[in-house]
N, C-alpha and C positions, 0 to 999 in steps of 0.2 A: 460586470454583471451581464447573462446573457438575458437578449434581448426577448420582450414575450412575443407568442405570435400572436400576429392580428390577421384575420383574414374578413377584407373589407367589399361588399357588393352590394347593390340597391337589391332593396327590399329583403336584407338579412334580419334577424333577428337576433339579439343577445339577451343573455342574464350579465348585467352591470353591478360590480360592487368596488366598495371603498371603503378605508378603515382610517381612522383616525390618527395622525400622527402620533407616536409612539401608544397604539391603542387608545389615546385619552379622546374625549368627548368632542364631537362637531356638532351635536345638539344641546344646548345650554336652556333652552326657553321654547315658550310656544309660539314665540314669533320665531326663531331660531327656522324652526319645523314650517313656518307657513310660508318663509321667507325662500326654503329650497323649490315646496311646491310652483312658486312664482316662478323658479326658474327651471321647473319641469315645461311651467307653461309656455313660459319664451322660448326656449327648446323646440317646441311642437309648433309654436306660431311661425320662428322666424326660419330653423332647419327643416323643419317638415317630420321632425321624429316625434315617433306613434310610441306612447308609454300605455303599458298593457297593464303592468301592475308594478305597483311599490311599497317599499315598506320603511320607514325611517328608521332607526334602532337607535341607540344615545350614540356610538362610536363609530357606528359605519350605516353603510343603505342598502338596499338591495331595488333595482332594476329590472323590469324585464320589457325592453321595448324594442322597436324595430325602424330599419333605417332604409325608406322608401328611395333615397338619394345616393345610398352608400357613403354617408360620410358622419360614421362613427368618431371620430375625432374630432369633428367641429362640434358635434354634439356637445361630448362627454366636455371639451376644452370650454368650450359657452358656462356649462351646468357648475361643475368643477373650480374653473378661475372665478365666473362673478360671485359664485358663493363666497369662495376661502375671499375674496376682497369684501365683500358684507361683512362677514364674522371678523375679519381683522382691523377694520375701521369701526366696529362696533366696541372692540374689546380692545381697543388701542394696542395692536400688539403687528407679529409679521412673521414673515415665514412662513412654512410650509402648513396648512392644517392636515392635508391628508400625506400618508405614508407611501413611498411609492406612488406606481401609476394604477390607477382604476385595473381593476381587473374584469374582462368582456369575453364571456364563451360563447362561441356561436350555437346556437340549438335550430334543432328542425323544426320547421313553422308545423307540429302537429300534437301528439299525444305529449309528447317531451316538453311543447312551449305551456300545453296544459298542467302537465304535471310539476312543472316549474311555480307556477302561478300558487297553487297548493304548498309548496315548500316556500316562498316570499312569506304567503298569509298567516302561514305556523310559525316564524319566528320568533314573534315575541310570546308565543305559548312557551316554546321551547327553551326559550331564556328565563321562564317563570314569573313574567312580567305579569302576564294575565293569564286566566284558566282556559279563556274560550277568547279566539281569534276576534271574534265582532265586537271583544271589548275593548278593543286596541285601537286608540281612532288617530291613528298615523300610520295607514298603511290604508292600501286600495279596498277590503275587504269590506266595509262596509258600503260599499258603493255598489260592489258586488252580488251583495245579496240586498238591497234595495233599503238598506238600513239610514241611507242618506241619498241626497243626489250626484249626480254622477257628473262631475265637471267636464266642460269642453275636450281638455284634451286628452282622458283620460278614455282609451277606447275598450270596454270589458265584452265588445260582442265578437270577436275572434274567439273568446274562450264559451261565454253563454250560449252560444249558436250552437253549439254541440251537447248542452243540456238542456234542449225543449225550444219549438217555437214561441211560445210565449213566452214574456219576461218575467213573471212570475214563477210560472215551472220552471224556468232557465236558472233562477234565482233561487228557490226552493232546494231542488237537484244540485245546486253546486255548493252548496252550504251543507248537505251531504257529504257529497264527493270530500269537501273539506274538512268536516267533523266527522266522518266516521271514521277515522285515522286513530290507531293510539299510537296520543305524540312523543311517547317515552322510548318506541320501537322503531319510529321513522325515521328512516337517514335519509329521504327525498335522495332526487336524481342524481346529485353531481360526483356521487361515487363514481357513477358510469360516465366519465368526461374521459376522452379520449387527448392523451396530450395535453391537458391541462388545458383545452381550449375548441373543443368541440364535442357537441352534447347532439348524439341523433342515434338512426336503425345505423347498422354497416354499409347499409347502400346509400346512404347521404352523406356517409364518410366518406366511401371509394367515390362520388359524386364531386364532393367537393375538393376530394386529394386529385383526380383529374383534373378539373376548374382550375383551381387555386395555385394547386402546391409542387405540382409539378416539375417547374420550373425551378422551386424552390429548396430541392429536397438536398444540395450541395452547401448550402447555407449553415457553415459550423455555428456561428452566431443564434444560432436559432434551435437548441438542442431538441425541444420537442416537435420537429418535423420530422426525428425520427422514427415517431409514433405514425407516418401517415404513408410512410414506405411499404412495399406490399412486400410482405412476410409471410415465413411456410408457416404453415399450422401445429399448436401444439403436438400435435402426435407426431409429426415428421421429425419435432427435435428430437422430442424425447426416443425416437427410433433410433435418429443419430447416436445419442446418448448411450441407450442400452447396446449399440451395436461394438463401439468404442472401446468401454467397460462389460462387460459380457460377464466374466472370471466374478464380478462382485456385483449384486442386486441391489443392495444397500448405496454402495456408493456411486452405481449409475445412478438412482433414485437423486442421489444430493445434486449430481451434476445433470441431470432434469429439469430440477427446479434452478440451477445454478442459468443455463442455455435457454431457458424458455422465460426467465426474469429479462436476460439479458439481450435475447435477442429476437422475442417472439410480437414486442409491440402489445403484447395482451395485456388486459388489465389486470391486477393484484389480484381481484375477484375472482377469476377466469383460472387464473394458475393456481390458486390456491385452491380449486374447487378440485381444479382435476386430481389435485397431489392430498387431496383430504386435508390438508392443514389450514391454517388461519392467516389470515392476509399479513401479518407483520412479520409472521415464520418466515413469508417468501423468503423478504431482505436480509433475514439474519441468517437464514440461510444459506444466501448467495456469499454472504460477508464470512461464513466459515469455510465455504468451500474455495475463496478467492485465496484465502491464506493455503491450504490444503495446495493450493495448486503452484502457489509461489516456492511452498518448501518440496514440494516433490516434481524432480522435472521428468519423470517416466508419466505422470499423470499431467502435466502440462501439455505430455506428447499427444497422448491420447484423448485431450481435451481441443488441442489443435484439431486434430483429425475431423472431429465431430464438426466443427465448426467448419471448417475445410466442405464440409459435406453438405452441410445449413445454407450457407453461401450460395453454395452451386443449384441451391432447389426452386 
């Protein structure tokens, strides 16, 4: 299995999630739920990690906190083992509770960590749990909007400070921001995850692909570092593309979307926006024209070339 990427520095920030071993339940009770809280708080006592917002769900949790020390793994390893050892000595049982490893995207400490906060709080709306976010009292949202109090470690003025001096307006305005959403139409942010593992503008990508990944971008183990190589822009493929096939509009077009899938790093959104079609079209698009290219080798030829061409830009 290849491995995920982690890109680990003090004072990063993440969206943290985890899901249930085979999907099933890591929330049983309401001690269950107060018992992870506890170890939100030991978290932030004994590592020094700042949790912004969370949200419990029955089968997984959602995360968004930030790690002043850079040391995400001690975190998540703290949070993660003492729980599953609570719930397994509670239920006399063993093995693994969560599925895999936690999954962590780094997000830009700005409009992105805000807009994150909004998409935690809507979860159990969107799950049909409850109609309105502030009815859901396992997750950070009523703490939020002043519906309770707001425990030690739980720090909501990185996001309040940008809706009003005062905590009331700050508190009013973002209960807003967060209900004026309809929840039936919001995909929230992580469409736009770059790589499966970083969430920002493109200059906190190119930022952190200098920083970080630099070094790292030979590392076959690690298939989404491909997403952080600097790549020519949609139009130069497809210029490729069109110049290649020239004789057929149509079938440059497939091989457009075929070269700019495969080797432009952009997102599903991005390519599908330019080529008018729908993000899933990409894929199966690319999957028609990989066969198209195996059974014809004159268009192989001229699929090299473009590539040939891509390479070089």
């Amino acid at each position: 299995m290849a491995r995920p990427l982690r890109i680990i520095y003090p004072g990063a920030f993440y969206h943290v999630t985890s899901r249930g071993n085979e999907k099933k339940d890591i929330f049983k009770s309401r001690r269950d739920r107060e018992k992870f809280l506890e170890y939100l708080a030991s978290a932030n006592e004994r590592y020094g990690a700042i949790i912004h917002a969370y949200c419990l769900m029955s089968n997984h949790f959602h995360l968004l906190l930030e790690t002043p020390e850079g040391n995400l793994s001690q975190i998540m390893s703290h949070i993660i083992g003492a729980y599953t050892t609570y719930f397994n000595i509670k239920r006399k049982r063993s093995g693994h509770l969560f599925q895999g490893r936690y999954k962590a995207i780094l997000v830009e400490a700005d409009e992105y960590a805000v807009e994150l906060t909004r998409y935690i709080h809507l979860n159990p709306v969107k799950a049909g749990i409850v109609t309105k976010p502030d009815e859901y009292q396992w997750s950070s949202y009523q703490s939020y909007i002043g519906k309770t109090s707001t425990p030690i470690w739980l720090k909501t003025g990185f996001t309040l400070d940008r809706f009003g001096k005062k905590d009331t307006t700050a508190q009013k305005n973002y209960r807003k921001f967060v209900e004026m959403i309809e929840v039936e139409k919001y995909e929230g942010p992580l469409k736009h995850v770059t790589g499966g593992s970083v969430l920002g503008s493109p200059s906190f990508i190119d930022d952190i692909t200098e920083a970080h990944l630099k070094e790292r971008k030979d590392d076959k183990g690690i298939p989404a570092l491909r997403h952080f190589s600097r790549r020519p822009p949609l139009e130069v493929i497809i210029k490729a593309a069109t110049e290649a096939i020239a004789c057929n509009e149509k079938l440059a077009r497939q091989a457009g979307i075929y070269l700019c899938h495969k080797y432009s790093g952009a997102a599903l959104k991005e390519i599908a926006s330019r080529f008018g079609v729908g993000e899933t079209a990409v894929g199966e698009a690319s999957k028609r024209f990989i066969k198209k290219i195996n059974e014809d080798e004159s268009l192989k030829k001229q699929i090299g070339n473009s590539i040939n061409k891509i390479i070089s830009c």
